[in-house]
C-alpha positions as CSV (number, residue, x, y, z in Angstrom):
1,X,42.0,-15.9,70.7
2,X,40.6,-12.6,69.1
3,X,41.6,-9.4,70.4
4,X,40.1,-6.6,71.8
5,X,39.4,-4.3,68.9
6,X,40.0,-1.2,70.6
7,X,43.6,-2.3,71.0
8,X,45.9,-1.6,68.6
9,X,49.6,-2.1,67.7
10,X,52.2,0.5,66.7
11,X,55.9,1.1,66.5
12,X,58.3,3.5,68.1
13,X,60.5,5.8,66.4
14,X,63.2,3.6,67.5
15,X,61.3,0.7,66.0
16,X,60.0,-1.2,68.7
17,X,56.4,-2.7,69.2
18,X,54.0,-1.2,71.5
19,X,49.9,-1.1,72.0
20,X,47.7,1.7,72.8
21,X,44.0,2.1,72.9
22,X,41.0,4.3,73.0
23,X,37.9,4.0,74.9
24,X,34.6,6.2,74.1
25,X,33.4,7.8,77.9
26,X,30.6,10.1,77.0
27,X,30.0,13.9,75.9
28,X,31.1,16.4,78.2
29,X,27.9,18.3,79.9
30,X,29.3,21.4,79.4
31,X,30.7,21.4,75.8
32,X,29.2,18.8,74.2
33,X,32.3,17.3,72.9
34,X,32.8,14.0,73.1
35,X,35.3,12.0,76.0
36,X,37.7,9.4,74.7
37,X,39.9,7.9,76.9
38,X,43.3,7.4,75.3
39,X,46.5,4.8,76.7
40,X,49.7,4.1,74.7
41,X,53.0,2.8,75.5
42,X,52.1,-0.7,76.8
43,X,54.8,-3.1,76.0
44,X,52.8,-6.1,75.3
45,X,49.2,-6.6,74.6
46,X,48.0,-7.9,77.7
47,X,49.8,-5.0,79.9
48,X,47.1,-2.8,77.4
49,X,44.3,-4.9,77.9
50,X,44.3,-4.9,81.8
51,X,44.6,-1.2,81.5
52,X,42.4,-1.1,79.5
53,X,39.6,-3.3,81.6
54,X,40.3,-1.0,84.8
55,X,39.4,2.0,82.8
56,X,36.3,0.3,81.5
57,X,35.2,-0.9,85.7
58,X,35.6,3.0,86.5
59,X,33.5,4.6,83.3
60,X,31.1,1.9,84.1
61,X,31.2,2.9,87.9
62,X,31.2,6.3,87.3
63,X,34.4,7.4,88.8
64,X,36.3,7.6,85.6
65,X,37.8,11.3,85.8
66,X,39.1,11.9,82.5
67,X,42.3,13.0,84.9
68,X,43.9,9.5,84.6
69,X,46.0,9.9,81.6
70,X,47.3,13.3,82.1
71,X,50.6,14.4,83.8
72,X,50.4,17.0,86.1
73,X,53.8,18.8,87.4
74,X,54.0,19.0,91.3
75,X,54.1,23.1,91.0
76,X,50.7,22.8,89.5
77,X,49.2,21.0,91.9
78,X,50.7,23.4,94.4
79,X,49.4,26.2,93.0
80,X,45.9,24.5,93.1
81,X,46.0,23.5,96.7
82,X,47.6,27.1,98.2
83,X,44.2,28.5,96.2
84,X,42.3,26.6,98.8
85,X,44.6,27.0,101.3
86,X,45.1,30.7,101.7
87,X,41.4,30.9,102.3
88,X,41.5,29.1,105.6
89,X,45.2,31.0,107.3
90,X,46.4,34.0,108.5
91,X,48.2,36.5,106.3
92,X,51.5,35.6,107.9
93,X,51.3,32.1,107.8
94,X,50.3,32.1,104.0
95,X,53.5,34.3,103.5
96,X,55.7,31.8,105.5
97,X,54.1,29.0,103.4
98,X,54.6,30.2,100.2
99,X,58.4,31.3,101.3
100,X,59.4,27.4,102.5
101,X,57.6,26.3,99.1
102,X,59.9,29.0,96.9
103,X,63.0,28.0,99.2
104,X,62.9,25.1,100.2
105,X,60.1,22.5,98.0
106,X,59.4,23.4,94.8
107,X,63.1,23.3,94.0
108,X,63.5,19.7,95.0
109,X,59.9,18.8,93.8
110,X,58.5,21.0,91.5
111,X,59.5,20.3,87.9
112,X,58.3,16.5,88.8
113,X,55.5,14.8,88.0
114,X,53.1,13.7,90.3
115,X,52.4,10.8,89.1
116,X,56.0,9.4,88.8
117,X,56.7,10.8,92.6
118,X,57.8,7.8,94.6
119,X,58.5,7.2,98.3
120,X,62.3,6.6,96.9
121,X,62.0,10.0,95.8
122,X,60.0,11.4,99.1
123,X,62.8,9.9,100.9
124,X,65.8,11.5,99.0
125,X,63.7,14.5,99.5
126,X,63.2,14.3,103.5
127,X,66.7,13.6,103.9
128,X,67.7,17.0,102.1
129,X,65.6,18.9,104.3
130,X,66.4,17.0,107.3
131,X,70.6,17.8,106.6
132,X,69.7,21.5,105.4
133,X,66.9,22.3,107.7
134,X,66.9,20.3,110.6
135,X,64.6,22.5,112.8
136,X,62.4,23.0,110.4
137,X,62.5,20.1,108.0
138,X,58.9,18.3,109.7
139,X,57.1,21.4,108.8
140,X,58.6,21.4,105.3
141,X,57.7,17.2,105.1
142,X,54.2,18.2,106.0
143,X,53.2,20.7,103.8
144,X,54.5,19.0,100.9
145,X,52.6,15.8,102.2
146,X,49.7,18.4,102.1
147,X,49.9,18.8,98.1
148,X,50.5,15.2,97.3
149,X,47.2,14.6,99.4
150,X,45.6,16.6,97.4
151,X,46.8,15.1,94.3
152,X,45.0,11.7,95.8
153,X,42.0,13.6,97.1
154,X,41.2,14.6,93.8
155,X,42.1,11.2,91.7
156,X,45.6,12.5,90.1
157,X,47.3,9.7,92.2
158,X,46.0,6.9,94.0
159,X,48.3,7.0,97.2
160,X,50.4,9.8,98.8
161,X,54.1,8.8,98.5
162,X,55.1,11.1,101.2
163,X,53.3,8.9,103.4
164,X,55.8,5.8,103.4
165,X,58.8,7.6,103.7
166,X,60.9,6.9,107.1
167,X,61.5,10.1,108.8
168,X,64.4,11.0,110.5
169,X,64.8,11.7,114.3
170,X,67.2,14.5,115.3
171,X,69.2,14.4,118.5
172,X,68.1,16.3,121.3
173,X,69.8,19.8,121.4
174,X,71.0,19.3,125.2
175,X,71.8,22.8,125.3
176,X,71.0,24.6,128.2
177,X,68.0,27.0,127.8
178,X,69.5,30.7,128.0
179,X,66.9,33.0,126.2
180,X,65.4,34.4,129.4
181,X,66.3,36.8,132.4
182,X,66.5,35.8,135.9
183,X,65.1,38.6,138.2
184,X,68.1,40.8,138.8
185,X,68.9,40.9,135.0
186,X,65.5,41.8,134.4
187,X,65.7,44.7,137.0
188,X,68.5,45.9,135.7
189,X,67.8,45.3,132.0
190,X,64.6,47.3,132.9
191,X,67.1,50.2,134.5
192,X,68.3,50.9,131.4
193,X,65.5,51.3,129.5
194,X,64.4,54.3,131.7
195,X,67.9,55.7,130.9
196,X,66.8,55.8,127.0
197,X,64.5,58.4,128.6
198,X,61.9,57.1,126.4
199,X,58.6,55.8,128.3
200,X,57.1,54.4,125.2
201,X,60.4,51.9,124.9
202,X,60.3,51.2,128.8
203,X,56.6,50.9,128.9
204,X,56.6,48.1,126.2
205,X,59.5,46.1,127.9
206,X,57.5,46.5,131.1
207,X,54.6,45.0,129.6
208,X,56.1,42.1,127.5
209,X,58.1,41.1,131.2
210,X,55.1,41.8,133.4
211,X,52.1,40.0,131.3
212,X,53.6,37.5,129.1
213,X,52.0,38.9,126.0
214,X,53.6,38.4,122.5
215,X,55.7,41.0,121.0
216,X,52.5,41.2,117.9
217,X,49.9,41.6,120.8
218,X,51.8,44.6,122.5
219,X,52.6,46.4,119.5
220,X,48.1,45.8,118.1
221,X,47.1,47.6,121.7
222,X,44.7,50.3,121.5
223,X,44.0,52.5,124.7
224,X,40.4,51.0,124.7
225,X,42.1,47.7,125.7
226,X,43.3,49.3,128.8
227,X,40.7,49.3,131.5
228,X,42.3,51.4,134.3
229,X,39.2,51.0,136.9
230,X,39.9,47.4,136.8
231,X,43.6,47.4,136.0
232,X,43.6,44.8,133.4
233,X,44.6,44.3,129.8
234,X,42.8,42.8,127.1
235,X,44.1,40.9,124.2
236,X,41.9,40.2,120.9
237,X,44.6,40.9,118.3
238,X,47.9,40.8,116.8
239,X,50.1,42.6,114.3
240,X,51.7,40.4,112.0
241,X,53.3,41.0,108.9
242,X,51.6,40.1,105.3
243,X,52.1,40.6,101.6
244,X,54.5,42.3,100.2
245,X,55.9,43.0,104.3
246,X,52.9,44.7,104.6
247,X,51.4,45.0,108.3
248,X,48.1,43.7,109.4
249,X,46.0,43.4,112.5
250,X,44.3,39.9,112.8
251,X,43.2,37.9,115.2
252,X,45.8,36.2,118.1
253,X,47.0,32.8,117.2
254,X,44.8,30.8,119.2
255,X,41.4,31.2,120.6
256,X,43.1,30.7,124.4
257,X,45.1,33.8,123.3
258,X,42.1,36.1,123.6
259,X,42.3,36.7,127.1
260,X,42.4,39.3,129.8
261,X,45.4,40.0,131.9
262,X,45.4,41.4,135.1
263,X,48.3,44.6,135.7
264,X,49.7,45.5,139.2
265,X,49.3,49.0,140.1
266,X,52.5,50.3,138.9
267,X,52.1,48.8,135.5
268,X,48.5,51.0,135.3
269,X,50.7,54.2,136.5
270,X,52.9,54.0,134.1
271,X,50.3,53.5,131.5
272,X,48.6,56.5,132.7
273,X,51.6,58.5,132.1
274,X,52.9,57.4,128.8
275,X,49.0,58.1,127.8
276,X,49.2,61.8,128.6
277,X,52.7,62.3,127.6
278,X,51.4,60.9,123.9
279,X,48.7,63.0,123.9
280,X,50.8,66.1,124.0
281,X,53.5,64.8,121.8
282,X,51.1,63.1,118.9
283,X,48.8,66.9,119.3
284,X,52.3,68.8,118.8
285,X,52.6,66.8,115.4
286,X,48.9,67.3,113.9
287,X,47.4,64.5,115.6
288,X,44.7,63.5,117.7
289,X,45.4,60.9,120.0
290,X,42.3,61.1,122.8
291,X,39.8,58.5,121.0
292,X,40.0,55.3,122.9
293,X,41.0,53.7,118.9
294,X,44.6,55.4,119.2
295,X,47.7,52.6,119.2
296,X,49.5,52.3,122.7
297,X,52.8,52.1,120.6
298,X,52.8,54.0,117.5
299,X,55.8,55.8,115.0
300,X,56.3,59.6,114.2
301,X,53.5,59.0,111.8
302,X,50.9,57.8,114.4
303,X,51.3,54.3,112.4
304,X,52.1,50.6,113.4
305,X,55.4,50.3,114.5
306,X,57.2,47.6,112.2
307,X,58.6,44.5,114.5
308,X,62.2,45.2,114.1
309,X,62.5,48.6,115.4
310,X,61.9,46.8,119.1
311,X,64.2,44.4,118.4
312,X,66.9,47.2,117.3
313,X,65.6,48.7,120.9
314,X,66.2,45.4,122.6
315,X,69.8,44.9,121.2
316,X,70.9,48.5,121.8
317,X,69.4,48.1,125.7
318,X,70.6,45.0,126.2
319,X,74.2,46.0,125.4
320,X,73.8,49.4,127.5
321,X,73.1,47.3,130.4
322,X,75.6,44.7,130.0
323,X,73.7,42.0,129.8
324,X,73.5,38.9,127.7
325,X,71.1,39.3,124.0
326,X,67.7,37.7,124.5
327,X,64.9,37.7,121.6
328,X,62.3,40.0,122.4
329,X,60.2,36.9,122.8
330,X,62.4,35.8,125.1
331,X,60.5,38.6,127.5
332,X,57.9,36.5,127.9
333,X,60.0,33.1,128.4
334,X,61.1,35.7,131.3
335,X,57.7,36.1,132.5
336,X,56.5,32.4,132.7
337,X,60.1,31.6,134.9
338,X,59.5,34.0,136.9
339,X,56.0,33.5,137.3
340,X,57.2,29.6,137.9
341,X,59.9,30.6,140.6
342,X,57.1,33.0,142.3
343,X,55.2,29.7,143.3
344,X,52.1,30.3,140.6
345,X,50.1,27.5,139.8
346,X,50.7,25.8,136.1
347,X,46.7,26.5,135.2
348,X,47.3,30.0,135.8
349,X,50.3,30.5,134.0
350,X,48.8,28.7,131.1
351,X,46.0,31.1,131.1
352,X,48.1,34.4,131.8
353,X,49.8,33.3,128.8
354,X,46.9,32.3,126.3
355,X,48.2,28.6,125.8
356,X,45.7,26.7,124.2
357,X,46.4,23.5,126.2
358,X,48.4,23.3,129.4
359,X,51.4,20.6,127.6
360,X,52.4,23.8,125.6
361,X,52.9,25.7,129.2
362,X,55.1,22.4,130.2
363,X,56.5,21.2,127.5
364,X,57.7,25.1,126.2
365,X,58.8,26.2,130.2
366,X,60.4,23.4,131.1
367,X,63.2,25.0,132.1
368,X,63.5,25.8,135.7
369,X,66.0,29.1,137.1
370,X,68.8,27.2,138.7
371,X,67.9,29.5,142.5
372,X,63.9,27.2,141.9
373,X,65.9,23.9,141.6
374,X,68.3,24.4,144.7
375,X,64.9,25.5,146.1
376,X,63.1,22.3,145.6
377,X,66.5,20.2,146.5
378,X,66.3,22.3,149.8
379,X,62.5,21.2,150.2
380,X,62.7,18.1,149.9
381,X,65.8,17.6,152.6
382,X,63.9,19.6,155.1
383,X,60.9,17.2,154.6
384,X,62.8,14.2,155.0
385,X,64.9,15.3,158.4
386,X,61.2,17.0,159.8
């Protein structure tokens, strides 16, 4: 039978047979310069020959890439994809990507080549995450799914391996749920922030308790989101922290998070105050603080306060009082239990809140104070003897 011309026999350095080939594709539209489509290391001739073929089907089809026969290290294709990806995110969530990449992917993943990444290897991978990481380990399965799709998406690789793994399933932490205040710690964690003697520090603990509002949406607030005829609040940004632990104002997280929250009346008094004692204290400094643009919270420079001086305040109040640590976001688990226990319908907590869809409000606050479930014990036994 005569062979394929194209094909061609050679030896190692070790001295063993092999076949390679070259196929002519076209001239490049941009340089000119001829395409040549090269395979080597086939073991026997036919192995080369069906390569060979399938290379042929695609030039003929016109999907043939030129990509085929190159290798392309997983960091590379990383590096591709976050150039896409950084245009569609938010400044904090490209820096949290690019940290679980650094930490967490790219050592396990990075050095290898995509197209010798197999599920075998996925697998071994997953499992790492999933001993080392085990809250966090789908997020860090799913971005670097997101890579190896783009690997397929643009013809480096015809599957994504990631795709077949089998992924673990942790056990339920049945932990009882303990970052939020009950009334009477509230109260009295509240107490002792007005000992500080500091109405900027009680004013934002008021506000985190008494709306719901995310620690980044308090801390964004500009007196022109403060309608005092009204007595309501509105939210349309966050502070968040970017590059380099810059910080930025963007947008909330969702769209349901741009929302309007309606204050009680002592809420709007105590806004009213803190606005003129600013005023005086920003004006003794150099600064104007009576345009509607000036920050609600601010620092001795009239700036953005950074995130961790309220938690420093938090800890240090928290402590004063006596009382169990919570996260500062744990003010607004405090709210939504409270707001639970006060008998308000689930639709309007979800919208107080700015949940997107009403299985976050349920499946995040699922939680009940133990006073609500002796309540609805006690309910249900007066129904039954009425």
């Amino acid at each position: 039978m005569k062979r394929n011309k194209d094909i061609s026999e050679y030896k190692t350095p070790s001295g063993q047979v092999r076949y390679k080939f070259k196929i002519y594709v076209g001239k490049d539209e941009e340089t000119g310069n001829s395409i040549q489509a090269r395979k080597q290391g086939f073991k026997s001739y036919d192995d080369a020959l069906k390569s060979y073929f399938e290379i042929k089907d695609k030039i003929v089809k016109g999907t043939y890439t030129g990509k085929e026969n190159k290798k392309h290290k997983f960091k590379k294709i990383y590096e591709m994809w976050l150039a896409n990806y950084e245009l569609t995110v938010k400044p904090t969530t490209l820096l949290n990507t690019k940290a679980c990449f650094k930490n967490h992917i790219l050592p396990v993943l990075g050095e290898l080549y995509v197209e010798k990444i197999s599920t075998f290897r996925c697998q071994k991978a997953l499992n790492k995450w999933f001993s080392d990481l085990p809250k966090m380990y789908k997020k860090v399965y799913s971005l670097s799914s997101k890579v190896l799709d783009y690997a397929v998406n643009n013809d480096l690789i015809v599957k994504n391996p990631m795709k077949r793994v089998i992924k673990p399933k942790m056990q339920k932490d049945k932990r009882e749920f303990t970052n939020f205040y009950s009334k009477e710690e509230l109260n009295k964690y509240l107490d002792a922030c007005k000992q500080k003697k500091n109405p900027r520090v009680y004013l934002f603990f008021r506000l985190l308790a008494y709306t719901g509002m995310r620690k980044g949406e308090a801390l964004a607030l500009k007196w022109s989101d403060i309608d005092f005829e009204n007595e309501t609040i509105r939210i349309n940004k966050t502070l968040s922290l970017g590059t380099y632990n810059s910080l930025v104002i963007g947008t909330p997280k969702t769209k349901a998070s741009n929302r309007t929250i309606q204050v009680d009346e002592q809420t709007i008094y105590y806004l009213q105050e803190w606005r003129k004692r600013q005023r005086k204290e920003l004006f003794k400094v150099g600064f104007n603080a009576l345009t509607d643009d000036q920050l609600l919270f601010s620092n001795g420079n009239n700036q953005l306060i950074r995130p961790w001086l309220v938690q420093y305040w938090n800890k240090t109040i928290a402590k004063d009082a006596g009382l169990k640590h919570i996260t500062v976001h744990g003010f607004r688990h405090t709210h939504a239990s409270l707001l639970f226990e006060a008998g308000t319908p689930m639709q309007d907590v979800k919208e107080r809140l700015g949940h997107s869809d009403i299985t976050t409000t349920m499946n995040v606050y699922t939680h009940v104070t133990k006073s609500e479930k002796k309540k609805t014990a006690e309910k249900f036994a007066r129904f039954m003897e009425g």
